[in-house]
C-alpha positions in Angstrom: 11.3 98.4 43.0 12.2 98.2 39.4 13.6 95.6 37.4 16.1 95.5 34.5 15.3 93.8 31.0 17.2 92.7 28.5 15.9 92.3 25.1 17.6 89.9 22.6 15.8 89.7 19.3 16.8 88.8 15.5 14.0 91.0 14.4 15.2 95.3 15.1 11.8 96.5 13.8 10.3 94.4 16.9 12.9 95.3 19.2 12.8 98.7 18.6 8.9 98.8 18.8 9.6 96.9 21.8 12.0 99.8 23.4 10.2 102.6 22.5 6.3 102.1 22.7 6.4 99.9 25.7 5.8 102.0 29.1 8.4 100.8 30.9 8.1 102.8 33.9 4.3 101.9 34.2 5.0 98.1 34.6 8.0 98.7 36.8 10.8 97.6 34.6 13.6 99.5 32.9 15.3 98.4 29.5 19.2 98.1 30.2 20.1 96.4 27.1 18.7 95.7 23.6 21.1 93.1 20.9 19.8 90.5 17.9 22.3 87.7 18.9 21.8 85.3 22.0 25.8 85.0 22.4 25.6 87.9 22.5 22.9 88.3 25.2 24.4 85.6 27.2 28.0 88.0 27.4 25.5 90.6 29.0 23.8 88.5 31.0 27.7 87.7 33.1 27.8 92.1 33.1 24.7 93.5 33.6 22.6 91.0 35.4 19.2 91.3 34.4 16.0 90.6 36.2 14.2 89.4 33.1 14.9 88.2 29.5 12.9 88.6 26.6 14.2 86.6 23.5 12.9 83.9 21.1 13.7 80.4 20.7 15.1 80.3 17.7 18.0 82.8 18.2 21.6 82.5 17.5 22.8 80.7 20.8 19.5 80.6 23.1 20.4 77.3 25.3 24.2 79.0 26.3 22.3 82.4 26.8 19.6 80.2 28.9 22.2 78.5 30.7 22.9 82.2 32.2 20.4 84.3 32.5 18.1 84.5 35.6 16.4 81.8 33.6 13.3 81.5 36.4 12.3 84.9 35.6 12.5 84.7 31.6 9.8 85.3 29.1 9.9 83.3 25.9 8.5 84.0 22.6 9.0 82.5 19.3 7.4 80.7 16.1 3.9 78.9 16.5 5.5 75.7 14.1 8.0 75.9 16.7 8.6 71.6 17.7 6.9 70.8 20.7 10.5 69.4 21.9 12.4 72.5 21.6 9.1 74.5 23.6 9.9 71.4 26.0 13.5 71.4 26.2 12.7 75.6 27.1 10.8 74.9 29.6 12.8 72.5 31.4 15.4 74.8 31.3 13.5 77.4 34.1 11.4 79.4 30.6 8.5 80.9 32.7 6.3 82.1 29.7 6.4 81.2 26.2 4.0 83.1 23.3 3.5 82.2 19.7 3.6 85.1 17.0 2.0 87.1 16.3 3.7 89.7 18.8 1.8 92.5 20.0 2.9 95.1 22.7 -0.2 94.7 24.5 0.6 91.1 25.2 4.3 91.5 26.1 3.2 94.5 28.4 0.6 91.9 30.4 3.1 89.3 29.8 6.4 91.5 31.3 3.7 92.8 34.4 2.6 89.5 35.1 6.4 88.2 35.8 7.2 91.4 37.7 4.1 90.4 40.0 5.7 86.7 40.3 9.1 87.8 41.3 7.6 90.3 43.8 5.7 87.4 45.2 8.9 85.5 45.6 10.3 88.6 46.8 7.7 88.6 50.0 7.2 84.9 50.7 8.8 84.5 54.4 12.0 83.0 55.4 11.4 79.3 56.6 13.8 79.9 59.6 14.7 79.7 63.4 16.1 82.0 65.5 18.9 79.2 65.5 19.4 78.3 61.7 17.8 81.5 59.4 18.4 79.6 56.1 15.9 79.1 53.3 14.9 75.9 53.1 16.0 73.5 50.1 14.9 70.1 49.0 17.3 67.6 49.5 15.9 64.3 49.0 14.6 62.9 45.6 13.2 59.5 44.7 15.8 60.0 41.0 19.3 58.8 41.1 20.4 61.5 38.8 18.9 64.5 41.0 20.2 63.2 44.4 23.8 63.0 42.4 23.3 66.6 41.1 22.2 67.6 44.7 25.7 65.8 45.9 27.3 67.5 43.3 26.5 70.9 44.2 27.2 69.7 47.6 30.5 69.0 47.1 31.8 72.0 44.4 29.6 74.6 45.2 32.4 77.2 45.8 33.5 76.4 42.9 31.9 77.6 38.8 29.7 75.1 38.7 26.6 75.5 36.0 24.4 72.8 34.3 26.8 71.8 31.4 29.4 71.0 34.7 26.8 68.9 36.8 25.2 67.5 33.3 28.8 66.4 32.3 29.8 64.7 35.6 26.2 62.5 36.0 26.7 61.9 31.9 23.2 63.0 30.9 22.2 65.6 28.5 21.7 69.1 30.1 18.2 69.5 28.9 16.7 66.1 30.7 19.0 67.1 34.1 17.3 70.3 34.3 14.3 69.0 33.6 14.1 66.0 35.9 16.1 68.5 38.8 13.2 71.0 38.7 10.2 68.4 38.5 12.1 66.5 41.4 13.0 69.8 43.4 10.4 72.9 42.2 13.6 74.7 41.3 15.9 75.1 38.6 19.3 73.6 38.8 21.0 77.4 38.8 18.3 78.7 41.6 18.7 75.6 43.5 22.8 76.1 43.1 22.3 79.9 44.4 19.8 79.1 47.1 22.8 76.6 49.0 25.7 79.2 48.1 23.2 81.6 50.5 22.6 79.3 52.8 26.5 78.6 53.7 26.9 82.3 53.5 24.6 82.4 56.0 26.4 80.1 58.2 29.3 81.8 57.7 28.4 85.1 58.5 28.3 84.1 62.3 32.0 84.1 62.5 32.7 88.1 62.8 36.6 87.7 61.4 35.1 86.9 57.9 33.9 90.1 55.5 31.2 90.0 53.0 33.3 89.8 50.1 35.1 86.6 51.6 32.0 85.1 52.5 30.8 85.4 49.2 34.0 84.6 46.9 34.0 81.2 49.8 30.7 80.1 48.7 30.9 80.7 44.8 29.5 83.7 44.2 31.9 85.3 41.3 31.5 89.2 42.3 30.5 91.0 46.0 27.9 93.0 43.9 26.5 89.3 42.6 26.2 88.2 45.9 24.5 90.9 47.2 21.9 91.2 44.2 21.0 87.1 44.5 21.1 87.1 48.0 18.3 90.5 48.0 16.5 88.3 45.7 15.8 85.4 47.8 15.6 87.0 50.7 14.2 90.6 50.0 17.0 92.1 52.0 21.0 92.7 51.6 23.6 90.6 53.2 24.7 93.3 55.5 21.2 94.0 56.8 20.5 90.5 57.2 23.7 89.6 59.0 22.9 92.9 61.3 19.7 91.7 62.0 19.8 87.8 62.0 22.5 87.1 63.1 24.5 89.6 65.0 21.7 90.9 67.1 20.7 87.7 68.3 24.1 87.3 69.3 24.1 90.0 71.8 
């Protein structure tokens, strides 16, 4: 199993240090992209859809490329003056790791391995299912107004392209505090939380045989067939096709 990276960096001299002395291959991951701009990132996020992200905090455009990027497998690094409300505001928005300067490749190495080993553990945890309703489970209660109205929301519009500045917009709060409050409320981030009900209607949906893959996952959100398949292998370790063979259709028969 290897896993893509994308690298967005203002500094080259660290990127390409980055790119060429970092053993790749050793910690299971493969460099698909390398750029100094986070707009620029976040356009290759939509494309290439990476596993993990390694930028700064105080790039060109980091919240937009935040708001897009598999943001609950993301490594951070930036500044060690950086304000404690910007390292907040990161971490509220999914940031997994964060490290001050100075960068070595030793540290990135251990810091890239040890998010592989986390998404692998996701990877294995079992589905919380029945026989009768396979679905992963999701929170859907919350003590906070504003995270019960973003769980409504997503409710309601989830076939639809529905991100944090949407759901932010509609409950008139800033996007930083939603997606903060929504993953201390929830455990997940508002994006993984979004992704994680898309799958679960497709799952429901798969049990009527007329409907395709690719209409099950443009009916439930999901922008591209390929998109579908790569989050839905990501939460449940196993593509849509094998799982409706095995889940559903079989215990059909």
């Amino acid at each position: 199993m290897v896993f893509n990276v994308l690298i967005a960096l203002k500094d080259e001299k660290i990127r390409q240090n980055l790119a060429n002395y970092i053993d790749w291959e050793k910690i299971g991951c493969e460099l698909i992209a390398s750029c100094s701009d986070g707009l620029v990132a976040q356009r290759l996020t939509k494309t290439l859809k990476p596993d993990i992200v390694l930028t700064q905090l105080d790039i060109k455009g980091i919240y937009l490329l935040l708001s897009d990027c598999p943001i609950y497998h993301t490594a951070i690094f930036g500044e060690g003056e950086k304000e404690e409300s910007e390292i907040e505001k990161a971490f509220g928005l999914g940031i997994y790791r964060y490290q001050q300067k100075p960068i070595t490749l030793e540290k990135i190495s251990y810091q890239l391995l040890d998010i592989v080993n986390l998404i692998k553990k996701e990877k294995s945890r079992q589905i919380e299912s029945t026989v009768d309703n396979p679905t992963l489970h999701l929170p859907t209660y919350s003590n906070n107004m504003s995270v019960l109205a973003a769980i409504s929301f997503i409710e309601q519009n989830y076939n639809k392209n529905i991100g944090l500045q949407e759901a932010s917009s509609v409950i008139k709060m800033s996007e930083a505090h939603l997606s903060r409050i929504f993953k201390k409320e929830t455990g997940l981030n508002y994006v993984r939380y979004l992704n994680i009900y898309r799958i679960n209607v497709s799952i429901e949906l798969m049990y009527n045989e007329n409907l395709t893959l690719n209409q099950i996952g443009t009916a439930c959100g999901f922008e591209t067939q390929s998109y579908f398949a790569k989050i839905f292998k990501r939460e449940l370790n196993v593509t849509p096709s094998k799982y409706r063979e095995s889940f559903i259709l079989y215990n059909k028969k």
